[in-house]
N, C-alpha and C positions, 0 to 999 in steps of 0.2 A: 105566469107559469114558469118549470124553471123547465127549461129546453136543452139537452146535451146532441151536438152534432158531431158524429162519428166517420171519418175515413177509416176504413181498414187499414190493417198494416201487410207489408208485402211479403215479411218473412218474419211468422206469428211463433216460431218458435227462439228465435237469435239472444243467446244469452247476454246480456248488457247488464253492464252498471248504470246509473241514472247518472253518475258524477262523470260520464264518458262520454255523453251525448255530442256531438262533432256536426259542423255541416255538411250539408250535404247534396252535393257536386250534382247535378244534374235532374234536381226538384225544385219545383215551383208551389206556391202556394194555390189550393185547389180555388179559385174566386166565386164558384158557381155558391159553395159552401159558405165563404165568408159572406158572400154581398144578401145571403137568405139569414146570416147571423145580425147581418147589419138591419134586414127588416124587420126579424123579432125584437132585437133591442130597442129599435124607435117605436116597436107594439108597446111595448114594456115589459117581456119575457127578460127572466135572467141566463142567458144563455152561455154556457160554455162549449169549446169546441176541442177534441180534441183528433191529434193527423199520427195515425197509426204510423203510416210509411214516415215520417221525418221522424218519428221518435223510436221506431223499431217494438213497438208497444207488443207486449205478449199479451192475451187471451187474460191472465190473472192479473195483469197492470190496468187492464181498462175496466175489469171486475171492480177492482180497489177502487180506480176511478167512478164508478157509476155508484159504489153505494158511499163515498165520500159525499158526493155532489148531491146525490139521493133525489134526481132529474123525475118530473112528472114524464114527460117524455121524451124519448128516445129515437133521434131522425142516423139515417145508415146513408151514403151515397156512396155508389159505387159503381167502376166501368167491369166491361168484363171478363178484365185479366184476374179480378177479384173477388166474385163471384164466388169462388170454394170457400175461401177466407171468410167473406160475410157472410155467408149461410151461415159456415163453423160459430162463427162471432154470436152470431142472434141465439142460435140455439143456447150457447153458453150462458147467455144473457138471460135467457127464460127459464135455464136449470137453475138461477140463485133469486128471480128476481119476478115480478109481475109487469114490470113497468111498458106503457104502450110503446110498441115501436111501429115506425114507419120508416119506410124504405125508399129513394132516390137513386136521382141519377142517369148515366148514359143507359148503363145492362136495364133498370127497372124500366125505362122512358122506351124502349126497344123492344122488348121483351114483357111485357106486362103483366101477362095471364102464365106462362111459362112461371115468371120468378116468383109469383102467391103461392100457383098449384104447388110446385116442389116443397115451396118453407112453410109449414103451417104455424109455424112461431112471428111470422111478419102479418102484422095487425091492418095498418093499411101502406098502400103503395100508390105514390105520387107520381104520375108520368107527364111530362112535358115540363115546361118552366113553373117554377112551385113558390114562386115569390105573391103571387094570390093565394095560391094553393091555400100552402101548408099555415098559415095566418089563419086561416079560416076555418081548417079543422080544428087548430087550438080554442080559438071564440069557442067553435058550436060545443069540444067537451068542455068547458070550461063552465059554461050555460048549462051542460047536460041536455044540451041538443043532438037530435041523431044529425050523423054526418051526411044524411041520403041527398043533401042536396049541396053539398061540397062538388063542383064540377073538376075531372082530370083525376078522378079515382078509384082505385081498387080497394075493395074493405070484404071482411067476414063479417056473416050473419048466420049465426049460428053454423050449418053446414054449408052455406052456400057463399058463393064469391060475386059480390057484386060490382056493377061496373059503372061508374058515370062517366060521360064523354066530356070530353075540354070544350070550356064557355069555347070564344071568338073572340076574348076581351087578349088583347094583347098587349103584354107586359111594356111600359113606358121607360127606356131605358131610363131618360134625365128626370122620372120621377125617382127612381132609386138611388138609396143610397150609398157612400162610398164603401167598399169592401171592409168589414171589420176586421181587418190586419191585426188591429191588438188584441184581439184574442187566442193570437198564435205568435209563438217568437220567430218572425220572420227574418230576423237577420241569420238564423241555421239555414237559410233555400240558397241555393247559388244555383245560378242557370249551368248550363254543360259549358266545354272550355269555346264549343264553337260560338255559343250565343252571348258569351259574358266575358266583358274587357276591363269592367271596373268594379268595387265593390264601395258601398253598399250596392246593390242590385233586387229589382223586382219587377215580376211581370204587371201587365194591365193589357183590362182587357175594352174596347169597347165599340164592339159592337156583336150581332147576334145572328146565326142565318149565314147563307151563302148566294149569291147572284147565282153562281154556278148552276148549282144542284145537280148534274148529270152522272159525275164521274161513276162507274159502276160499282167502284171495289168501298165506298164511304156511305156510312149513315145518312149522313148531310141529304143524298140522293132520293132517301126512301124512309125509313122509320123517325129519322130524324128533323125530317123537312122542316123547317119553318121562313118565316118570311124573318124576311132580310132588313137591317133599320141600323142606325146611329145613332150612338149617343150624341150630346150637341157639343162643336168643337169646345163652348164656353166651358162646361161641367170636365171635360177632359183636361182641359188647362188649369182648373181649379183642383180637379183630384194629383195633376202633377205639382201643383205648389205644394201639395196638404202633403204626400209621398215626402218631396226635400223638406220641408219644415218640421214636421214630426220624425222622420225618419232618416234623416238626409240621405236620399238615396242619389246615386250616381249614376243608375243606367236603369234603361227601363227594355223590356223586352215586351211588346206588342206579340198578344197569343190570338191574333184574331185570324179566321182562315184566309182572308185576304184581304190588308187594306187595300192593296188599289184598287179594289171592287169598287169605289167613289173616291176618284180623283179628285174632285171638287173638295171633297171634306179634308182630303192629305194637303191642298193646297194650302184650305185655308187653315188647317191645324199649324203647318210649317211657318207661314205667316206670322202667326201668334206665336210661337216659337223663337222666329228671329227678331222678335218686340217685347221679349220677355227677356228676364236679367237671368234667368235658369240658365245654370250651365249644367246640362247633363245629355248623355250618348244615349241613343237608340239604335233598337232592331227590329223588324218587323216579317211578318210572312205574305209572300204577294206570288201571282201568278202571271207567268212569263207575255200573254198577251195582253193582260193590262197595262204593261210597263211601257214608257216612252222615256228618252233622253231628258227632256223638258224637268219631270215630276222629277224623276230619280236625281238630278243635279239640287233640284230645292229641297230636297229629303235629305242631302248629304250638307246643303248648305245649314240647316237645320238640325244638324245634330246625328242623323241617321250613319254608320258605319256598317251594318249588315244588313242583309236579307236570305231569309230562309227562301227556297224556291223546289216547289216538286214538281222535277222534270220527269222522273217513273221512266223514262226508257230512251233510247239512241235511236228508236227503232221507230218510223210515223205507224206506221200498219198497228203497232201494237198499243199506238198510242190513241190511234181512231175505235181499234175494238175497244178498250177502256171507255172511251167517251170523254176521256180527258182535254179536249176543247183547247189545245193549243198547238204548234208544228214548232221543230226542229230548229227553223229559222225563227220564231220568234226567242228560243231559248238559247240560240247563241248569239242573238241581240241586247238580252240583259244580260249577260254574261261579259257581252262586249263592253258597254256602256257602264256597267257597275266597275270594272278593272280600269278605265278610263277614268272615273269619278274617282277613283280610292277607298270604294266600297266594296266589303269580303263579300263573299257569295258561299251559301251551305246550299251544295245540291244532295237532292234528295232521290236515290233511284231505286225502283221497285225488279229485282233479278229474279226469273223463272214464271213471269208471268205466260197465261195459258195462250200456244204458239210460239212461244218461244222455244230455242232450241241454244248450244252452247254459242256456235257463231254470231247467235241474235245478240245473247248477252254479253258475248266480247264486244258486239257493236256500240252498246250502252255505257261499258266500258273503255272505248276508247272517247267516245265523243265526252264522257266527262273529262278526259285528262285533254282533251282537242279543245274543249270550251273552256275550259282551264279556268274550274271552279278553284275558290280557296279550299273550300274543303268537299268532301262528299260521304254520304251515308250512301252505302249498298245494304239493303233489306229485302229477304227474303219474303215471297208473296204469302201473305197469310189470309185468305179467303176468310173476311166477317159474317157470319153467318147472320141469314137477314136481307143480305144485299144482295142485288143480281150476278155481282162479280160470283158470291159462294157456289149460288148455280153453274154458272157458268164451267167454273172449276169443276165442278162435280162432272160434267159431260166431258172434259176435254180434260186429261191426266188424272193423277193418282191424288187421292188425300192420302197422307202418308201419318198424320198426323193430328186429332181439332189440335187449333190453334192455342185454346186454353185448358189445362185438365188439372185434373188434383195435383199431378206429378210434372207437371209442368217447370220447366227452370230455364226461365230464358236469359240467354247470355245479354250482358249491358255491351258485346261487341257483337257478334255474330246472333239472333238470334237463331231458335230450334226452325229447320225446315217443317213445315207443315204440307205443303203442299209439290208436289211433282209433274211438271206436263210432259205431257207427249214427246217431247223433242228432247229430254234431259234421259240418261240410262233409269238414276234413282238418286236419292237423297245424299247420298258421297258424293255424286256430281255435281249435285246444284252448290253444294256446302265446298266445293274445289274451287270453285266459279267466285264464289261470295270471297273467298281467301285470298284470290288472286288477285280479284276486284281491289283491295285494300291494299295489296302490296306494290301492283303497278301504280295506280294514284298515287299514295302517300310515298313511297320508294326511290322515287324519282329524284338524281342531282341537281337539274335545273330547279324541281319546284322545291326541296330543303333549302337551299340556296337561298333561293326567294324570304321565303320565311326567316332565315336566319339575319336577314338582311331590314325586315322589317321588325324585330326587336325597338324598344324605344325606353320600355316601364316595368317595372316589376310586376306589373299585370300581365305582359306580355310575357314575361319567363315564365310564371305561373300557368301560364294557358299551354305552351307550347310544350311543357314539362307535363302538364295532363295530355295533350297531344303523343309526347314520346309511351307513355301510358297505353292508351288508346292504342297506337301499331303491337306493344307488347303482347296487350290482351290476343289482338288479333293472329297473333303466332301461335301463341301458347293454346288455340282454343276447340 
């Protein structure tokens, strides 16, 4: 069959020329999409993919495109800052066309019964991992089999919406395979200037799940649970050869929520690493009490130069009502130890969290500039709805905002306040806070200094020139 997989685009109205298309600074290839293109093409589907957001695709550009391709079906995946767009999308797609779609994803896998009831132009909806799934709904119409015994799905019958629940069969990671990347021009993705030092650049991902699971304000917690697993260090080493020899890529950015979740598998990846002729940089995302001195030195002897880290607040109190499962002292331990190595550090903080008050979030505030991260993201609390965190919110301060709406336009510097606690006046406040937040960090003689001092490559003028960017925005906003 021929199979089209669709990411929405972010802003479905943006006049372009096709002969203008530019990369673009702070997207990544979606993997969830390509490695499900990867397993219809070893079905033997002819599969095209196309990425709304990296090509700015308008509503008539992906019309063009779907009756060019003239797909038996139509797969949507989408999180749910996207949601208005895809609905827009499908309907548009059903006003010129018959063709079955199906719907994915974070918002579909979360929200199930919500995102049918709304669109009645979405035929069926795949929730959870769709790499059995979605294969098998194509066999059974293919066969002209009813889909009734497709497990992890929503479908129409006549008036009624029906539901199968997810087998128990759990997807093998080292059975799948590698991400079909040529189906997208992947050399347009560049990471943001914090996560990317060299080009060519590409994420990977590999592994699925979270050890965690508690934190309040994340999926991961609640709608999105699944159990936790690896791929096998062998298949990672082999998808990093196949990356530099097909693509020669120079840097890879790990999208996984935490390697150091398994020390063991970071060991012996790095091992494999320092016995391999590969010369290429990494970064990864890990969380502050998995880290020990030990790993993080054979991470950095092995190619590693950053790590993403979300520390969400300066504050312990605020960090125990979260659930977030780490203290204060273990996060200015890798902070210590990563500046000792001569590995950067992106901290990640969450400002206006529910309890919190302005002194709190100065405290957050300072302890990032006191841990003396390379860089930091301050991010306004935007309550997921779904999660306990949303409740939470709801009982303690103001929604001032949902978090996603038709009209929604969130800043690539400050996003829109959504949310207000108790302790903040109102949403000029929190958004004073977040402003300030970026100008004491970033502002600072000692830490320009620093920076200017570690220049080396023209990669690094590059990054730091998107960095001078980056304060701009933050003025202007």
């Amino acid at each position: 069959m021929k199979v089209l997989l669709i990411i929405p685009p972010s802003e479905i109205f943006k006049k372009r020329n096709r002969n203008t298309i530019k990369k673009k600074v702070g997207l990544l290839p979606q993997l969830g999409v390509l490695i499900l293109g990867s397993v219809l093409e070893k079905k033997g589907d002819q599969v095209k993919i196309i990425d709304g957001q990296l090509l700015d695709s308008t509503f008539k550009e992906i019309i063009e495109e779907i009756n060019t391709f003239n797909p038996d079906i139509i797969g949507i995946s989408f999180i749910t800052a996207q949601k208005f767009v895809a609905d827009e999308l499908i309907h548009k797609i059903k006003e010129t066309s018959d063709h079955i779609i199906i719907v994915g994803g974070a918002h579909p896998t979360c929200f199930p019964e919500e995102t049918i009831e709304k669109n009645k132009d979405i035929d069926i909806l795949v929730f959870g991992e769709a790499e059995h799934t979605f294969p098998k709904i194509i066999k059974d119409l293919e066969s002209k089999k009813s889909i009734k015994t497709v497990p992890g799905i929503l479908f129409r019958e006549k008036d009624k919406i029906i539901r199968n629940n997810q087998s128990n069969k759990v997807v093998d990671l080292d059975k799948l395979p590698f991400p079909a990347r040529h189906l997208l021009p992947i050399n347009l993705y560049v990471p943001s200037p914090f996560e990317n030092k060299k080009q060519p650049s590409t994420s990977i991902l590999v592994s699925r799940g979270c050890t965690y699971s508690k934190c309040t304000f994340c999926y991961r917690s609640s709608k999105m649970k699944r159990l936790y697993r690896c791929q096998s260090v062998k298949k990672t080493i082999a998808e990093i050869s196949h990356l530099k020899n097909k693509y020669n890529i120079e840097e890879l950015v790990f999208y996984d929520d935490d390697l150091l979740a398994n020390k063991r598998w970071v060991k012996r990846f790095c091992d494999e690493m320092l016995d391999s002729t590969m010369d290429i940089i990494w970064s990864f995302r890990g969380r502050p009490c998995n880290a020990n001195y030990d790993i993080l030195k054979k991470a950095k002897q092995a190619g590693c130069w950053s790590i993403e880290i979300g520390f969400e607040s300066g504050n312990q109190d605020l960090l125990d009502k979260i659930k977030k499962g780490i203290t204060l002292e273990e996060s200015k331990n890798i902070v210590r130890w990563c500046n000792e190595l001569a590995i950067e550090t992106v901290g990640t903080f969450i400002i206006a969290l529910p309890g919190e008050d302005f002194k709190k979030g100065m405290n957050t505030i300072n302890f990032a500039v006191q841990a003396d991260c390379s860089y930091a993201a301050f991010i306004p609390t935007h309550p997921a709805k779904g999660t306990p965190f949303y409740d939470q919110c709801l009982n303690e301060g103001e929604m001032v905002k949902e978090e996603y709406t038709k009209e929604s336009k969130l800043s690539w510097f400050i996003p829109q306040v959504s949310y207000v606690p108790d302790g903040y006046k109102n949403k000029e406040h929190v958004e004073k806070l977040l402003k300030k937040a970026y100008l004491k960090f970033y502002l600072r003689p000692k830490y320009i200094f620093k920076h200017f001092m570690n220049i080396r490559t023209k990669y690094d003028i590059n990054r730091y020139l998107n960095g001078i960017r980056f304060i701009i925005g933050v003025l202007k906003s």
